[in-house]
TORDO-745773 format. One record per residue: residue in three letters; x negated, y, z of N, C-alpha, C in turn. Coordinates in steps of 0.001 Angstrom, whole numbers, padded with zeros to 6 digits, always signed. Layout:
% residues N
alaXYZXYZXYZ/...
% end
This chain:
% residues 371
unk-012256+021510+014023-011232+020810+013245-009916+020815+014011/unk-008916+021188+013178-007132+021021+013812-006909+020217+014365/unk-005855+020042+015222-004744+018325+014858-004507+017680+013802/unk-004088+018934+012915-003610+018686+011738-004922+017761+010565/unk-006275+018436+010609-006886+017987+009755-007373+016740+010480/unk-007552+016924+011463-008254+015411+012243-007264+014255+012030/unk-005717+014456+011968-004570+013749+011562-004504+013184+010297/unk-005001+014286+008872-005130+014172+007722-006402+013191+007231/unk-008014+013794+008392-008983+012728+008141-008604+011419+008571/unk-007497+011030+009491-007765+009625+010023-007046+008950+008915/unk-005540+009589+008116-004870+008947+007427-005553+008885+006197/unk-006754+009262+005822-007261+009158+004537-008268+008311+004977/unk-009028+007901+006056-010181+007071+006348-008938+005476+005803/unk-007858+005653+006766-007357+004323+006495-006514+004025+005340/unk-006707+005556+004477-006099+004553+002858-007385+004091+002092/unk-008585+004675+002660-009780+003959+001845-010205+002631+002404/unk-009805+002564+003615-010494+001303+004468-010051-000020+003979/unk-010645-001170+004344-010123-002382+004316-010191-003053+005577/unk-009229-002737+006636-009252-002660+008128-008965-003877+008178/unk-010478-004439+009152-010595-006253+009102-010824-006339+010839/unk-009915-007117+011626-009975-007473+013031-010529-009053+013393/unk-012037-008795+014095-012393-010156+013765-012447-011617+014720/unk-011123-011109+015558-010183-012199+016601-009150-011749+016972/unk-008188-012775+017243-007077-013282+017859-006725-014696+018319/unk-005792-014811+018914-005407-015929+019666-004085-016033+019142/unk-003502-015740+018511-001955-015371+017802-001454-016887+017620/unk-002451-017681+017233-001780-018901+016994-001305-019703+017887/unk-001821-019179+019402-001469-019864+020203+000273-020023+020725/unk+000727-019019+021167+002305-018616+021160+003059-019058+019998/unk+002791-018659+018743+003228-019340+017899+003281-020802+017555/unk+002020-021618+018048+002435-023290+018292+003130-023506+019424/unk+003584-022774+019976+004062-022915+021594+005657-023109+021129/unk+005674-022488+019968+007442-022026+019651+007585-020997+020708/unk+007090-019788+020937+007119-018872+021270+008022-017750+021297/unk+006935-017491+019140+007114-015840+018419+007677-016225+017427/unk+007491-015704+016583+007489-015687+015021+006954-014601+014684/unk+005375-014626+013506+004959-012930+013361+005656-011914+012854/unk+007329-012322+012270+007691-011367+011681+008905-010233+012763/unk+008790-010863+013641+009217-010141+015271+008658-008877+015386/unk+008730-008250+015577+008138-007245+016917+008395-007393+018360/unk+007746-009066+018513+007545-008671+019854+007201-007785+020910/unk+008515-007580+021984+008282-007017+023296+008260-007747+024563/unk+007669-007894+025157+006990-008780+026625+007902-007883+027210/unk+008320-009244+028454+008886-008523+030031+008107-007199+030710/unk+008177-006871+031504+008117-005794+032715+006989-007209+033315/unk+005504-007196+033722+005533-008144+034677+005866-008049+036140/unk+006480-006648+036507+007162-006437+037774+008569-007238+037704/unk+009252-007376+036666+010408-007858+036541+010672-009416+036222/unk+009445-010370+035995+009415-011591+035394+009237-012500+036200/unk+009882-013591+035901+009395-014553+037028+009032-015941+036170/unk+007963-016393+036643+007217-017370+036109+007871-018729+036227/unk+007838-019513+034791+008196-020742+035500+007320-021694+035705/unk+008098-022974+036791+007527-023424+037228+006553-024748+036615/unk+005512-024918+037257+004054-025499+036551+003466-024550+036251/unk+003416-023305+035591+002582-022274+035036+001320-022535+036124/unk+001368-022803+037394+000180-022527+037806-000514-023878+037760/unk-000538-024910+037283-001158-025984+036581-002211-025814+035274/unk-001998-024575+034606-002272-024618+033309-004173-024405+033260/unk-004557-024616+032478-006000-024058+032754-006583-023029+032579/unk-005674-022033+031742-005842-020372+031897-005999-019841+033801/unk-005470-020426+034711-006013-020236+035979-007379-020295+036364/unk-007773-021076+035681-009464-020488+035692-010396-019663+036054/unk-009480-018905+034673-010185-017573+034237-009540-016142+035405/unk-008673-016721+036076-007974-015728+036913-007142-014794+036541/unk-006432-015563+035708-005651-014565+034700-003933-014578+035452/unk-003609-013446+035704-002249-013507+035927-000882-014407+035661/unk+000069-014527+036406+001264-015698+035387+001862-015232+034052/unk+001693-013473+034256+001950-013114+033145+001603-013256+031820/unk+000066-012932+032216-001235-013023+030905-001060-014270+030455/unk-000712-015399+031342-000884-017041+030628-000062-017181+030288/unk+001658-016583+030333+002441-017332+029768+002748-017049+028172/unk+002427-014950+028041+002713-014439+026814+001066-014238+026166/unk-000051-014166+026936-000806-014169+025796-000888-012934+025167/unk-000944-013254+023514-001387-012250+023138+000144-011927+022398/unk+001124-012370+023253+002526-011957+022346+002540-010647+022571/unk+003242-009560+021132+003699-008281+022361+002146-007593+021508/unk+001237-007661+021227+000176-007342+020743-000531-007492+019159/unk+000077-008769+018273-000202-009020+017443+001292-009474+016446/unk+001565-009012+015660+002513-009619+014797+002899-008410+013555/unk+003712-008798+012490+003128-008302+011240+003925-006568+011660/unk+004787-006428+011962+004895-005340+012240+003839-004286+013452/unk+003425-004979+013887+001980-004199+014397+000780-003900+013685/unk+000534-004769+013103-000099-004955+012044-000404-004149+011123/unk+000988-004226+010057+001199-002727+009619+001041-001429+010215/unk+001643-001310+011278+001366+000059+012003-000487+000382+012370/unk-000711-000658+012590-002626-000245+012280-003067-000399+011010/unk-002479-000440+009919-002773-000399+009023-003757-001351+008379/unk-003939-002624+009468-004555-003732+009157-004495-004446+007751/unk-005952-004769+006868-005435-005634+005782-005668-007281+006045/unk-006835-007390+007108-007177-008931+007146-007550-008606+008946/unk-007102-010283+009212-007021-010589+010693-007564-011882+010805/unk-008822-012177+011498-009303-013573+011613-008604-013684+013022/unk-007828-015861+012925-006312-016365+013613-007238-017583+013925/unk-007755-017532+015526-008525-018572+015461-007768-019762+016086/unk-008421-021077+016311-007882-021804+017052-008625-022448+017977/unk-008000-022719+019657-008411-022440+020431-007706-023993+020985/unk-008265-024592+021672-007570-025750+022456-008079-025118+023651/unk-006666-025842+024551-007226-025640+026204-007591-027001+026350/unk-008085-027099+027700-008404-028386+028399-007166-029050+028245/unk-006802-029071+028707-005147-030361+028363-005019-031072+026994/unk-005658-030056+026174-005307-030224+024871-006459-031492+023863/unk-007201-031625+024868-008741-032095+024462-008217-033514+024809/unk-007500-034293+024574-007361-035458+024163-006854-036087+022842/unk-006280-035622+022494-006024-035988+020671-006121-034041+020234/unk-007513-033886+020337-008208-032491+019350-007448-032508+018328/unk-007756-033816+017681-007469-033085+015972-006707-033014+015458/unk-005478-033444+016131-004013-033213+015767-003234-031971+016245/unk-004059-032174+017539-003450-030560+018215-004451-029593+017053/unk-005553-029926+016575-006030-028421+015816-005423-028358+014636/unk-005325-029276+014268-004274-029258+012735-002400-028991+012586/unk-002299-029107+014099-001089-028404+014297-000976-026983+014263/unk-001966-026863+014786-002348-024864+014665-002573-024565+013300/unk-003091-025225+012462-003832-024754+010841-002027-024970+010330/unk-001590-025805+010394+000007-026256+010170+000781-024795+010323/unk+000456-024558+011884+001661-023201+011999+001020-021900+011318/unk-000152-021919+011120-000653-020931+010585+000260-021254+009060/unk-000540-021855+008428+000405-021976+006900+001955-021871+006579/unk+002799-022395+007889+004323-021982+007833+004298-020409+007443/unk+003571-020054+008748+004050-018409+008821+003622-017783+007460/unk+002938-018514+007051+002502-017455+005217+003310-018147+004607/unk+003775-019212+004533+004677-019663+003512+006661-018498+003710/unk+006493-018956+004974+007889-018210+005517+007752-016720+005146/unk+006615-015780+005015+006296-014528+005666+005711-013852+003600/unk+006397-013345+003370+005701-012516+001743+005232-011401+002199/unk+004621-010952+003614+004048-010182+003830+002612-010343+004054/unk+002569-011616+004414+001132-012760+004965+000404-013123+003516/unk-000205-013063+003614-001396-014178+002414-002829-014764+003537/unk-002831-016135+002929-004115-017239+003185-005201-016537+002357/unk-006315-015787+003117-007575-015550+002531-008626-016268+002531/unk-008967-016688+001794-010667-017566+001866-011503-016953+001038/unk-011747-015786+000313-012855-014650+000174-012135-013462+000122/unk-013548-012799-000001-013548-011059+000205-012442-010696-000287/unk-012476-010433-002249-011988-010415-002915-010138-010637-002748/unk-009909-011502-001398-008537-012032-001387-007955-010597-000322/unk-008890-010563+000394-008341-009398+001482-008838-008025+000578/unk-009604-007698+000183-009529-006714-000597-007939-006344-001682/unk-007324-008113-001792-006468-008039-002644-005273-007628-002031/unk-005306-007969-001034-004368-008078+000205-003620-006561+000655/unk-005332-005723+000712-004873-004179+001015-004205-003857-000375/unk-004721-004149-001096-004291-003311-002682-002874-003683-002765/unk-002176-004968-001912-000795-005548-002593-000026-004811-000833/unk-000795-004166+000165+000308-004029+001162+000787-005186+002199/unk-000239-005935+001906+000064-007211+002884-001133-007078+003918/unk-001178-008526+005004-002251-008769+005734-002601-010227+005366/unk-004090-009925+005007-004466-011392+004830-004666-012171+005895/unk-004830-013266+006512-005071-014297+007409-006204-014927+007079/unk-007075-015166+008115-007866-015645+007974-008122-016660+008742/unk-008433-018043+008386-008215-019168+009420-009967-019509+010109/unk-010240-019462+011451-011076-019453+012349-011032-020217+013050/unk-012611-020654+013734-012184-021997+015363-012994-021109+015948/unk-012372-020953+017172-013120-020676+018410-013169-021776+019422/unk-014842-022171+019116-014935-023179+019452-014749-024489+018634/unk-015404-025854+018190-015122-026381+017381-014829-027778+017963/unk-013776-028046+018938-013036-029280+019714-012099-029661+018557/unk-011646-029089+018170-010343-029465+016927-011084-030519+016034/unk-012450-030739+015627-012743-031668+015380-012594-032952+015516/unk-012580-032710+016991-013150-034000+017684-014289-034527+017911/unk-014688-035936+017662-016128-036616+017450-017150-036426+016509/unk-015917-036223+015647-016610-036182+013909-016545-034865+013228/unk-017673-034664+013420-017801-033390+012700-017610-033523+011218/unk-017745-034539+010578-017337-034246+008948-015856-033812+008713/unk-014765-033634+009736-013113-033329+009151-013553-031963+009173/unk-014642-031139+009726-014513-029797+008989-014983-029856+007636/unk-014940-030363+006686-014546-030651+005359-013320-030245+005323/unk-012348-031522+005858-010850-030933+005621-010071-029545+006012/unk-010641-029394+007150-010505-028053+007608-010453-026761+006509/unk-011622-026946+005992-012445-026454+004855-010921-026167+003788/unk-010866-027268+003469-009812-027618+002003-008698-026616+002569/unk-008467-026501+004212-007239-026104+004673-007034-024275+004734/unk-008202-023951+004514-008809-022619+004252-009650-022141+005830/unk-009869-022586+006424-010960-022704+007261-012470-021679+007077/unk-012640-020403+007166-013924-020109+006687-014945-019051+008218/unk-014024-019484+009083-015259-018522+009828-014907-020018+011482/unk-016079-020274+012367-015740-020897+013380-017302-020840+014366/unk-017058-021187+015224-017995-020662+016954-018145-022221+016772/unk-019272-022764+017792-019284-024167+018097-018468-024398+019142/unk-018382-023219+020023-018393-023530+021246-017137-022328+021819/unk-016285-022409+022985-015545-021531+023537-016471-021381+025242/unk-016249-021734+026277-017263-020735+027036-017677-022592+027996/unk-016853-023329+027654-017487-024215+028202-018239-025062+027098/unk-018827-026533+027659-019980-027144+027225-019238-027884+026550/unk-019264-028427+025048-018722-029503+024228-019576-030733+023527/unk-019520-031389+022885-020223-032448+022280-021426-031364+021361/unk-021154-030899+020946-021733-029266+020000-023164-028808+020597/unk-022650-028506+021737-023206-027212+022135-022763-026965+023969/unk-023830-026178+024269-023199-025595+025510-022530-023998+025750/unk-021562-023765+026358-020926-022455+026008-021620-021562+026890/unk-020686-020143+026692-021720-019361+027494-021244-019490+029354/unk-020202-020326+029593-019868-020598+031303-020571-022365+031046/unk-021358-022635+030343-020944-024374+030787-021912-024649+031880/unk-022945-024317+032262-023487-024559+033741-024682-023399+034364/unk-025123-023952+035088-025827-022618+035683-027220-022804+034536/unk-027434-024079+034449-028521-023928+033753-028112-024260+032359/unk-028017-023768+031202-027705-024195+029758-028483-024712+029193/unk-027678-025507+028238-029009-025988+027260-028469-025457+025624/unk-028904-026048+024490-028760-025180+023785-027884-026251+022585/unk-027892-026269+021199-027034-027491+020587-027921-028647+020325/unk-026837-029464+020339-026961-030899+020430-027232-031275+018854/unk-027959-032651+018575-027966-033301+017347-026690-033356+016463/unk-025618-033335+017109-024516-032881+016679-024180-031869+016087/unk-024360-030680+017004-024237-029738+016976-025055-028775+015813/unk-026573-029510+015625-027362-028888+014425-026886-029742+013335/unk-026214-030702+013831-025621-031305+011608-024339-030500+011263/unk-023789-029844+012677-022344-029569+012016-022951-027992+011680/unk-024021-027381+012433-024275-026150+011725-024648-025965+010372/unk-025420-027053+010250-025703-026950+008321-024696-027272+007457/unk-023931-028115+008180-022488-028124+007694-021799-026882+006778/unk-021957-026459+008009-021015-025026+007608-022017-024315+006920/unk-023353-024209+007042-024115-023863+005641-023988-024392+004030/unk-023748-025264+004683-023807-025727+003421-022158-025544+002426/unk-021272-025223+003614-019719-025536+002864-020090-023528+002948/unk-020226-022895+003114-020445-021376+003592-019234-021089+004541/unk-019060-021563+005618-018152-021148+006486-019431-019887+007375/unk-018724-019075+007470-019429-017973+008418-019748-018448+009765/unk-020761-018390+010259-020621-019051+011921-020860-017687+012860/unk-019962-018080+013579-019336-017217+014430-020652-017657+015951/unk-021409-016493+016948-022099-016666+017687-020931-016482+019104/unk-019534-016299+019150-019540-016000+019987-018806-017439+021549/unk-019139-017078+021963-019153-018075+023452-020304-018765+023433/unk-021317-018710+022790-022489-019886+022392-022762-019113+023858/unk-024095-019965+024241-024930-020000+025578-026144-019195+025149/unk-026750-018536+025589-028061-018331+025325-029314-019360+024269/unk-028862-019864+025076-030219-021141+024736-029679-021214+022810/unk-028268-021716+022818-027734-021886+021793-027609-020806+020608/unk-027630-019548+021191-027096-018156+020266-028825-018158+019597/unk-029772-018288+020400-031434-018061+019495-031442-019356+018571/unk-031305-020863+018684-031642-021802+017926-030450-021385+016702/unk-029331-020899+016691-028224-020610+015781-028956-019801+014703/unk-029501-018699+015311-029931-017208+014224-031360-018143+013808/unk-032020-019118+014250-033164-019309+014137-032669-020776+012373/unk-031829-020966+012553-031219-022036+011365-030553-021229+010455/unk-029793-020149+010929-029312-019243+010187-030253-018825+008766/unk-029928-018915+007399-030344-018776+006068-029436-017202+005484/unk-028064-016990+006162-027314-016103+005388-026698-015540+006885/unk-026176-013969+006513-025615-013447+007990-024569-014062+008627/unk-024928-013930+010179-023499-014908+010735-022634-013588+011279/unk-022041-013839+012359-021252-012746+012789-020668-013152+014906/unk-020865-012319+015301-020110-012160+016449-018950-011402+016904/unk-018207-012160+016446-016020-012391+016093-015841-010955+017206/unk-016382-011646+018526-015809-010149+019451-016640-010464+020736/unk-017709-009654+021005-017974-009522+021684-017546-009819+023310/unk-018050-010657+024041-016908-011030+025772-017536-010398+026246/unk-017088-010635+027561-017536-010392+028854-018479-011421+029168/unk-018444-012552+028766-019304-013545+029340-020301-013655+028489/unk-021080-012449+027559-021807-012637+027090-022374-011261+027236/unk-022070-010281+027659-021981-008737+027920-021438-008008+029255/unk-021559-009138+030252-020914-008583+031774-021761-007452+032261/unk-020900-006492+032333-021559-005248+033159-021863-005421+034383/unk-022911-005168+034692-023285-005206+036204-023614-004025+037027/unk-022834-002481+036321-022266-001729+037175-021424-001799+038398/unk-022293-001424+039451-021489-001937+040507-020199-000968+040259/unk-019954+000423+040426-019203+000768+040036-017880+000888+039303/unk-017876+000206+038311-017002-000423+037634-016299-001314+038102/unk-014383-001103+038024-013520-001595+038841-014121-003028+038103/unk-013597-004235+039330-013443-005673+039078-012806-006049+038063/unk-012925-006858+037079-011864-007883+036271-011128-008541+037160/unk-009998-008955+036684-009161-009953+037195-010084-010618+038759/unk-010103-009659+039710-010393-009862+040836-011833-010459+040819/unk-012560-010173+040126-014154-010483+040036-014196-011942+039437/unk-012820-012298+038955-013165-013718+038454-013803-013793+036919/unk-013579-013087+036034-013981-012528+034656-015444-011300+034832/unk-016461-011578+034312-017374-010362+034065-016807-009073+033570/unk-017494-008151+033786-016558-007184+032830-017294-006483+031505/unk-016423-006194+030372-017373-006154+029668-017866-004796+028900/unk-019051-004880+028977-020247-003790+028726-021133-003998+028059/unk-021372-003031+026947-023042-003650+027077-023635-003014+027167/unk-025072-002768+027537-026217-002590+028601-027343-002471+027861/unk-028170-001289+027730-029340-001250+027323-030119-001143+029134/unk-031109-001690+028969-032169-002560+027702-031808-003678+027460/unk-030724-004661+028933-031132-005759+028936-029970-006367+027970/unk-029445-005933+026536-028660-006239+025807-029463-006390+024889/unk-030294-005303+024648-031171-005015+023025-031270-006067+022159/unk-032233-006938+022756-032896-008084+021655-031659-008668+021392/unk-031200-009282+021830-029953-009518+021279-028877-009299+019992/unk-029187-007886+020541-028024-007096+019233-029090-006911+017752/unk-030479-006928+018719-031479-006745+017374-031726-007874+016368/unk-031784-008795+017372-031805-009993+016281-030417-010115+015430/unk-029256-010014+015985-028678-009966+015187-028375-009081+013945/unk-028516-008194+014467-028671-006684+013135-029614-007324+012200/unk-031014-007957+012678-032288-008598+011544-031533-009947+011178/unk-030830-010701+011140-029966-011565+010615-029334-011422+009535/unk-028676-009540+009634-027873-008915+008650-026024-009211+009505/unk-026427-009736+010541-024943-010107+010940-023971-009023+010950/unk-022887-009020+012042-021845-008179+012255-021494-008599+013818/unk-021388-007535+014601-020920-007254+016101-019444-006736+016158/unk-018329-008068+016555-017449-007641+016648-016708-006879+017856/unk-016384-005527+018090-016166-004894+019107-015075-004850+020085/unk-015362-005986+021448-014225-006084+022145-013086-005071+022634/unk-011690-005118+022732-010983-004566+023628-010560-005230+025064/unk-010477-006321+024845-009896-006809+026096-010782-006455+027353/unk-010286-005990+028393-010671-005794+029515-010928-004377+029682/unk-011326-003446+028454-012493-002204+028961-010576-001357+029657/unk-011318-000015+030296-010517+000283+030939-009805+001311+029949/unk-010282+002121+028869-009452+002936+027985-010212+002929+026855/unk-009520+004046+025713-010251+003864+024749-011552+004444+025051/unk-012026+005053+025164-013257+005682+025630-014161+005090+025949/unk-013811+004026+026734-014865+002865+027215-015370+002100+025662/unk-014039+002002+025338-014627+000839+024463-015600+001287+023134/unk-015213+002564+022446-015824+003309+021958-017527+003581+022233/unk-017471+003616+024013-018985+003689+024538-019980+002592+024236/unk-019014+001589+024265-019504+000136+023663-020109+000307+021705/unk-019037+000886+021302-019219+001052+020010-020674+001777+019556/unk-020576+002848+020202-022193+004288+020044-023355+003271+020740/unk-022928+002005+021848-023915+001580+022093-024335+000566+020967/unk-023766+000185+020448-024064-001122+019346-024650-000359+017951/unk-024189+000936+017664-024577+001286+016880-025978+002161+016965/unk-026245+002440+018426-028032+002606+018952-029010+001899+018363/unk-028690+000312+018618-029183-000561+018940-029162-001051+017538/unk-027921-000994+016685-028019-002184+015402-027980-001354+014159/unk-027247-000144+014607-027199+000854+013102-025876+000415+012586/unk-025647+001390+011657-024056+001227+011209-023400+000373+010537/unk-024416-000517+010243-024213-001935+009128-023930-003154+009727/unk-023785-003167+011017-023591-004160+011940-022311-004163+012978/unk-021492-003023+012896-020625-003191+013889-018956-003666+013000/unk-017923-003997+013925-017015-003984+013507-015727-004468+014402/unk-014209-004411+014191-013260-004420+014886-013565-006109+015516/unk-013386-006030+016990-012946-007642+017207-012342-007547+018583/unk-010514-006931+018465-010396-006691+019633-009564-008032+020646/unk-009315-009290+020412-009263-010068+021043-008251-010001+022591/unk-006927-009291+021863-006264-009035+022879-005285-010257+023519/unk-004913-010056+025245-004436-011851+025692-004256-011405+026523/unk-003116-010213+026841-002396-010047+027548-002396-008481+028062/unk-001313-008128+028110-001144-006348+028334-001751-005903+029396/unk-001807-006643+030581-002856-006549+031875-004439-006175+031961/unk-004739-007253+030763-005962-006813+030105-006539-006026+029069/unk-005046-005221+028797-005307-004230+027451-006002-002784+027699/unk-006657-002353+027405-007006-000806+027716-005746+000257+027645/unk-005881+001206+028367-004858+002516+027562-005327+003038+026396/unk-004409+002992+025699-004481+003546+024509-004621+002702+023896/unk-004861+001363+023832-005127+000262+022670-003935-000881+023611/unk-003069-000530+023854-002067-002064+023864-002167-002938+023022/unk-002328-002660+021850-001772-003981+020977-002557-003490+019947/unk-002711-004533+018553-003585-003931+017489-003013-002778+016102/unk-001840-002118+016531-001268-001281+015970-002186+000105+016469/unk-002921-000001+017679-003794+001628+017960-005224+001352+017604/unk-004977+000697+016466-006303+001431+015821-006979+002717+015535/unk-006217+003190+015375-006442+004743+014714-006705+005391+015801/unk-006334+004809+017240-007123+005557+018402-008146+005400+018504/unk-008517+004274+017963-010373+004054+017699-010896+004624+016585/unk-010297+004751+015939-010525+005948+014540-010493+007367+014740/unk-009701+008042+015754-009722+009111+016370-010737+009491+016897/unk-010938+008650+018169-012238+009048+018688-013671+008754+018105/unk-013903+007811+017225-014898+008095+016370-015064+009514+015175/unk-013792+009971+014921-013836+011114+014316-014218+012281+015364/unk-013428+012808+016130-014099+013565+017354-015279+013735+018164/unk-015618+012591+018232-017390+012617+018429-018100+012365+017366/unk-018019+012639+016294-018597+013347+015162-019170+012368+014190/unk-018798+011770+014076-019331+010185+013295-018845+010470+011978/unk-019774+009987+010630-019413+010523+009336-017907+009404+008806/unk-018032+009335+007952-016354+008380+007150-016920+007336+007036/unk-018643+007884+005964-018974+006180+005898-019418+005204+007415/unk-020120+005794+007991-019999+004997+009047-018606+004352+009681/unk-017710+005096+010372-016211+004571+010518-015313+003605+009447/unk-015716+004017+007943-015089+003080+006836-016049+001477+007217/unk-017277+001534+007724-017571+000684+007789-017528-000749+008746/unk-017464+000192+010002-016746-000240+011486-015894-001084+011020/unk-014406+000157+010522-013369-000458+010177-013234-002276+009103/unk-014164-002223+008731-013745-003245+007519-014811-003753+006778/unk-015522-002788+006228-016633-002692+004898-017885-004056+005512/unk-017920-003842+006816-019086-004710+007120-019120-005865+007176/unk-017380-006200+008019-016949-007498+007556-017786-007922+006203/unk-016643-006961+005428-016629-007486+004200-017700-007599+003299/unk-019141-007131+003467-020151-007395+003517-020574-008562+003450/unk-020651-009335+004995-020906-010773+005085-019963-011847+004466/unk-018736-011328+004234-017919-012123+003609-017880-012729+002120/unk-018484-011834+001574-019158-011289+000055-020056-012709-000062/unk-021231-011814+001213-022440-012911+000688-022114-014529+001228/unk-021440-014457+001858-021463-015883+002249-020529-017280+001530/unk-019478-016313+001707-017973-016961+001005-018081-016800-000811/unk-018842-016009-001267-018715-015392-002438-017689-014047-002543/unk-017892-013441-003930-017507-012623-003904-015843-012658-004428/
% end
């Protein structure tokens, strides 16, 4: 095959696709008074930037993340003119509290659902999706739908019944947990030894059965990710695959952020059951970018998930948070089509790739949300 036709197959995979990305952090910068999505944000040089002061207070230090990575995030990577250029139709916009933020949760999470709704009100390029049918509508009209998500479910608070309101607010996909331990659940960092969800934690899951919010497996703990699929009635989904749930333990493989972050891989054998149960769920494996070292890597990730789960289970979840941690070739979510490339080149049919791209999402979205 040419340039030319391999050029021609990718631009026809993505006028059939319904290209669905199943995380971001976008909302964060934007409650910050940051961005605005209708920018094309460009980030400093981090050779040229200088941090201000407190940045190293924040609790993104943690994770060992640069002054850079904490201050812009995922600016510079996500916004509607990128967007477009990947030819994106729907983007799940989760919301994320830091530690600081975990004293009045539910105002800080409803401030995020708040800025989310400005930017579609401000933005006739944006639409609020709460089914399939809306992002399907979304590609057909040339827009990107939004999709409102918790990673992690602190925005609550105590009371798990305001995800009701949440709900009303268009709310349809959310994690219990982000990587530490909450009233919920324990995450996948919350101690050496985990435990799995709390009485809490199993009323707010039927919860969301019962309202059909999609539940999202990812940061859950072990203990927590089997009792989840084991309550599970309809497919759930894993938003994007981490590192802290998929750390490579190639010695080989350069360090993350100075060995403070796992890095992420996944690993036969000792991945399998995992991905299997979820494939027997009917779920969806969303496929990280952050961290791998190019596209190639991440792709390797891709042929591995699709070993293991078959083609009905994978899909975009590239979860980008900062250019440091971006691969080459995938800066920002406008190089999609480099992941569309190299799935065409190593020989993968349309329907499989149409499905990656979008279809599988939209699958679980179907059955859960309605059609």
């Amino acid at each position: 095959m040419t340039d030319k036709d391999t050029n021609k197959r990718i631009a026809d995979l993505h006028q059939q696709a319904v290209i669905i990305d199943g995380h971001c952090d976008i909302l964060i910068p934007i409650t910050q008074g940051k961005m605005d999505l209708n920018e094309r944000v460009e980030v400093p040089d981090p050779a040229e930037w200088l941090p201000p002061p407190g940045l190293e207070r924040t609790p993104l230090v943690q994770f060992g993340m640069p002054p850079h990575t904490i201050y812009f995030g995922p600016m510079g990577q996500y916004d509607i003119p990128r967007w477009k250029d990947g030819d994106l139709s729907g983007q799940l916009c989760a919301v994320y509290l830091d530690d600081e933020q975990l004293s009045d949760p539910l105002r800080n999470g409803l401030e995020m659902v708040w800025q989310l709704h400005d930017q579609i009100n401000k933005h006739d390029d944006l639409v609020l999706c709460t089914t399939a049918s809306e992002i399907r509508q979304a590609k057909a009209d040339g827009k990107i739908g939004l999709v409102l998500t918790f990673e992690g479910c602190e925005a609550l608070g105590p009371d798990p019944h305001f995800i009701d309101i949440y709900y009303q607010l268009g709310l349809r996909s959310a994690s219990l947990t982000h990587t530490r331990r909450n009233i919920y659940a324990d995450g996948c960092w919350a101690a050496d030894k985990q435990g799995g969800l709390t009485a809490l934690g199993k009323r707010l899951i039927q919860r969301m059965l019962n309202l059909n919010i999609v539940i999202d497996l990812v940061h859950i703990g072990q203990v927590g990710y089997w009792e989840i699929l084991e309550m599970a009635t309809v497919p759930v989904i894993l938003s994007h695959s981490t590192p802290t749930m998929f750390p490579s333990t190639d010695a080989s493989r350069p360090a993350l952020l100075d060995g403070k972050l796992p890095r992420p891989q996944l690993e036969l054998p000792r991945d399998r059951e995992m991905l299997e149960a979820l494939a027997h769920n009917g779920g969806v494996l969303g496929l990280i970018w952050i961290g791998h070292e190019d596209v190639d890597h991440v792709v390797n990730d891709i042929e591995t998930a699709l070993e293991v789960m078959g083609p009905d289970h994978i899909g975009l979840g590239s979860d980008h948070y900062g250019l440091e941690l971006a691969p080459e070739g995938l800066e920002d979510i406008s190089k999609v089509g480099a992941i569309t490339r190299a799935l065409v080149e190593r020989g993968h049919s349309d329907e499989v790739i149409l499905q990656f791209l979008g279809g599988n999402y939209l699958r679980v979205f179907e059955l859960v949300w309605g059609a």
